[in-house]
N, C-alpha and C positions, 0 to 999 in steps of 0.2 A: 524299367521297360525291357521286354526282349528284344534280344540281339539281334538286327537283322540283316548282320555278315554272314560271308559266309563260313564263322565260328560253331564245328557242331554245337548240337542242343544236347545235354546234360539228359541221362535218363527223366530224371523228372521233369525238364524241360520237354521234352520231347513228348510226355503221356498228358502234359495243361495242356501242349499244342493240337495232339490228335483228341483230345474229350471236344476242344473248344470244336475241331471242325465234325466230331461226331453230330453235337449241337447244331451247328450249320446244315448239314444233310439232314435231320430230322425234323428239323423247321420246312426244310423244302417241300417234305413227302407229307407233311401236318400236323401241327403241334394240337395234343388233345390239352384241354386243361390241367391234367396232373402235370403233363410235358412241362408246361408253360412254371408252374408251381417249381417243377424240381432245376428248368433250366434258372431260375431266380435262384434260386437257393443257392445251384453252383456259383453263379456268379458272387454271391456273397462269401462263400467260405475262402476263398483266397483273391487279394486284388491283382495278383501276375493273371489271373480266368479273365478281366474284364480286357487287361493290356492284350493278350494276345487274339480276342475279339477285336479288337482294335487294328490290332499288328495286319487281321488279312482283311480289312477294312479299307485300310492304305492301300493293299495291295492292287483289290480290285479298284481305287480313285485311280491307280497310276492304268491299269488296265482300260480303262473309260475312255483315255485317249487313243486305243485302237479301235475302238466301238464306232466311238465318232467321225474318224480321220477314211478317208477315199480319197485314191489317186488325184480325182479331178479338183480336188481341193485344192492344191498348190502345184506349182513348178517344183519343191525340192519336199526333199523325203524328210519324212513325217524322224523327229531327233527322238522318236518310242524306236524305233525302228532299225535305228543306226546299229551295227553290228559293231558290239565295244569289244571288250576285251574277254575270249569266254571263261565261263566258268564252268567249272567241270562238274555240272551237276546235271545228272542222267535224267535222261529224258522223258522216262515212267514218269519221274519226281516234279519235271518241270509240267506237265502235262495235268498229273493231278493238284497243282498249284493252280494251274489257272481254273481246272474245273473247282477247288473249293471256292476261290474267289468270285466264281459266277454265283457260286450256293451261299458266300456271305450276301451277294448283292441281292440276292431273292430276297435271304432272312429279314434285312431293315426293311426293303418293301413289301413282302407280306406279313410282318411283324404288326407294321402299322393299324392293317386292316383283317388282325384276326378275330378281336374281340368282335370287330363288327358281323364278319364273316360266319361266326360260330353262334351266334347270338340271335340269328333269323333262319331257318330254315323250317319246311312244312315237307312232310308225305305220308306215306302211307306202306304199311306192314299185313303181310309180305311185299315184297318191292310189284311183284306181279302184280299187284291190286286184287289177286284172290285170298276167300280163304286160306288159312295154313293148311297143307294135305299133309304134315306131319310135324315132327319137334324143331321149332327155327328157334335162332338166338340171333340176336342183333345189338352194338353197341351202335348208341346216339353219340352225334356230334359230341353232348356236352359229356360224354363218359359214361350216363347212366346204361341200363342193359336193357334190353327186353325179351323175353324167354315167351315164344306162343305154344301152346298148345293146339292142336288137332284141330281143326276150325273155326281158329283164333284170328280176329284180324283187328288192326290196330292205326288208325290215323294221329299224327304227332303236329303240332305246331307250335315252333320256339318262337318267342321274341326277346325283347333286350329287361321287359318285364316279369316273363313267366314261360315257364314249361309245360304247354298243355297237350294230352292225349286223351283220344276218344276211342274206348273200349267199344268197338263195333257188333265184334259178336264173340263169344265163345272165353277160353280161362287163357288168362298171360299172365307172368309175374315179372315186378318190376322192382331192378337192382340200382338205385338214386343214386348218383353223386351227389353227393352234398356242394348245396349254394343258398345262402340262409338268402342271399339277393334275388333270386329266381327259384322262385318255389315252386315244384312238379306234384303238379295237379294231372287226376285219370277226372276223366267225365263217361259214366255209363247209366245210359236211362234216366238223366237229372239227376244220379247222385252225384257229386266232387266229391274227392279223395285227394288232400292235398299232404304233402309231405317234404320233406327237407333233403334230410340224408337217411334212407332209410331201405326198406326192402320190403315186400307185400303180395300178397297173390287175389289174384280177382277173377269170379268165374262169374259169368252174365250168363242165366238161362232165359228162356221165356216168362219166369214166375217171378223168381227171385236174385239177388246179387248177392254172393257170398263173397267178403275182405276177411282173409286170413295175414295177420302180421307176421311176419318171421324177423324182423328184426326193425326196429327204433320205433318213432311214433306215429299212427296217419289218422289225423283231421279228417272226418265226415260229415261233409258242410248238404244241406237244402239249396233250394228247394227242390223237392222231389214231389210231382206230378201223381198221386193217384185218386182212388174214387173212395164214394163209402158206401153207405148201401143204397142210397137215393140215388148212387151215380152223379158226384156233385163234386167234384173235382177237389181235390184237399192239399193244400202247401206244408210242408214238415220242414220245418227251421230248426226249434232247437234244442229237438227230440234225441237229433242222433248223437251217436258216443262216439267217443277220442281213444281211440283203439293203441294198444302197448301190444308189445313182441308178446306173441303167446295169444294174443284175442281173437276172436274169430265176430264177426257180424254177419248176419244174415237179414236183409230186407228184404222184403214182399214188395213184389211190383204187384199186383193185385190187390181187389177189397179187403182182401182178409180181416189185413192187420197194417195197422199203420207205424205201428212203433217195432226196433228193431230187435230180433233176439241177439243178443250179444255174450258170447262163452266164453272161458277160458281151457284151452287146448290144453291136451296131452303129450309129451313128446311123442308117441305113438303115432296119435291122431293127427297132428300135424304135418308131422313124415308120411301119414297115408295121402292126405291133401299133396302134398309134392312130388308124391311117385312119378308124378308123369316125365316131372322136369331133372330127373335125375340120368343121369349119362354115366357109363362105363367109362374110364379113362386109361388108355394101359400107353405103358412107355415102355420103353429098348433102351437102354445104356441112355436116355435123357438127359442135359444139362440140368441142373436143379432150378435153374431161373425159369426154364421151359415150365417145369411143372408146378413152378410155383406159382406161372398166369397164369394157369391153368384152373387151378384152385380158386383162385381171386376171379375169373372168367364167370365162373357160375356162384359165386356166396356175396355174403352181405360182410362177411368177416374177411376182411384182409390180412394178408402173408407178407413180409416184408424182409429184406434181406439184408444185412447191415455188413456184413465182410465179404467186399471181393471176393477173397480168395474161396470161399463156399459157392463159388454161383456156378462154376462149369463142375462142380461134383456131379458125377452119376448116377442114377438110378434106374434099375429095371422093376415096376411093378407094375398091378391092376388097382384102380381103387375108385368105389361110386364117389360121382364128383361132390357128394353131399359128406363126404368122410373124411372133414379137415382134422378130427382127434388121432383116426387110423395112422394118417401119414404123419401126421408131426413125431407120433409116438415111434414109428419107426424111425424118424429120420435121429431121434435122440440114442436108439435101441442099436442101431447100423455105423453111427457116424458121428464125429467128431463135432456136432452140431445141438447147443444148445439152443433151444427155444423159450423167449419169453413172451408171458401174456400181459398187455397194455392195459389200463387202465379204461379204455375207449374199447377191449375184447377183440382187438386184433393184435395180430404173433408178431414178433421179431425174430429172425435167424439169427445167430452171431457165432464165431467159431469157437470150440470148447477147449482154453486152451489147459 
């Protein structure tokens, strides 16, 4: 158990104590789900992580008797209160002790009610309730992204069963978090587009809806509402196709054509379809961790960082956010930083020794 004399803490005492209250403050401000993922994780690779959750735990039960306690309660002073014997520990120090202690007391009570919390919400993209009037990017409660285009607008409603969005008007492309429990479903014009953990572009015009995949797989579910030539209304079940990275669909909302043309893209072609959602990125002497959410902010491929000691490396460049090869290459060509590729197609950092 850690010491809670007043024995200093031991450098590595002292870096489980500040991570644990790191964790505390980031639960305050909102734990997204990866949070929640990596705070598990820490707690399992050493059991001194869970004791010292615990240690400021205590602290705030002993503090709860000031919360509770007013004058008028008793004839005689509250024994939190009594002035013992001091201790010489400065008063920044004592100050920021109680405020983690208020941030562990948050953590159990909104820990309780996050699942619940994150699990139901509904609105609508842009927040203004207009059209996009030019490139917006938005991350969802559950981590997913969504990137609008130019007179893109986009309504979202989460429940504890499913992640659904209705493609209003115009092209968005949408970056999944994976949750094989709540599957994220786009609905435009009666088509469903459902998918897991994945990445996809959708443009709704007046004729047609075009799904271009850029990365994992998306489901093309009916019924889809159009006419034939008599003007007689026609149900499409189980016509459409199960789109892979690299596909492209395209269906007629019109008589034309009832069944979907479906291609297989060019990197060219593909890259032309995403121009719009493609962003300049330039950095000035940058932390590497900076730019490495950066990266991860706009792609389907995640960057990931495995040695501390690489995270506040440097860097000055420019690079289109779509040029995750560019920058790894550099970062291997500049810096003592090897890069591996996963299994799953996203990088690991590690330092080269």
């Amino acid at each position: 158990m850690p010491d809670e004399s007043n024995k200093p803490l031991s450098k590595e005492e002292q870096s489980i104590d500040e991570a644990a209250l790191d964790w505390v403050i980031m639960q305050d401000s909102g734990f997204s789900p990866e949070d929640q993922d990596a705070f598990f994780e820490w707690l399992a690779t050493d059991p001194r992580h869970g004791e010292y959750i615990a240690r400021h735990q205590r602290k705030w039960k002993r503090l709860d008797h000031l919360v509770q306690w007013r004058p008028e309660h008793s004839d005689e002073a509250n024994p939190y209160l009594i002035v013992g014997k001091r201790r010489n520990v400065p008063k920044l120090a004592w100050i920021s002790s109680l405020a983690a202690a208020a941030a562990i007391a948050l953590f159990f009570l909104l820990f309780t009610t996050f699942t619940e919390s994150i699990s139901r919400s509904n609105g609508i993209l842009p927040v203004s309730g207009t059209m996009a009037s030019a490139y917006q990017w938005y991350k969802l409660e559950d981590g997913s992204i969504v990137e609008l285009n130019k007179g893109a607008q986009v309504e979202y409603r989460f429940d504890k069963q499913e992640r659904r969005l209705y493609l209003l008007s115009g092209e968005a492309h949408f970056i999944v978090a994976k949750n094989a429990e709540r599957p994220f479903i786009v609905n435009a014009r009666g088509t469903q587009l459902k998918a897991i953990g994945t990445a996809f572009n959708v443009n709704l015009t007046d004729d047609t809806l075009e799904v271009s995949v850029t990365h994992g797989i998306v489901e093309v579910a009916g019924p889809i509402a159009t006419q034939n030539e008599a003007d007689t209304p026609v149900a499409i079940h189980d016509i459409l196709p199960r789109l892979t990275a690299g596909n492209r669909s395209i269906i007629s909302l019109t008589a034309n054509s009832i069944t979907p043309v479906t291609d297989e893209l060019s990197e060219i072609a593909l890259e032309e379809i995403l121009a719009w959602k493609h962003q300049k990125l330039e950095f000035e002497a940058a932390p590497l961790h900076r730019i490495v959410e950066s990266f991860n902010r706009y792609n389907p491929i995640s960057i990931s960082i495995q040695d501390p000691e690489i995270e506040n490396m440097s860097l000055t460049a420019k690079f289109r956010s779509d040029n995750i090869e560019g920058f790894l290459r550099l970062l291997e060509l500049t810096m003592p930083i090897e890069v591996i590729e996963q299994k799953d197609g996203d990088y690991l950092l590690t330092n080269r020794s």
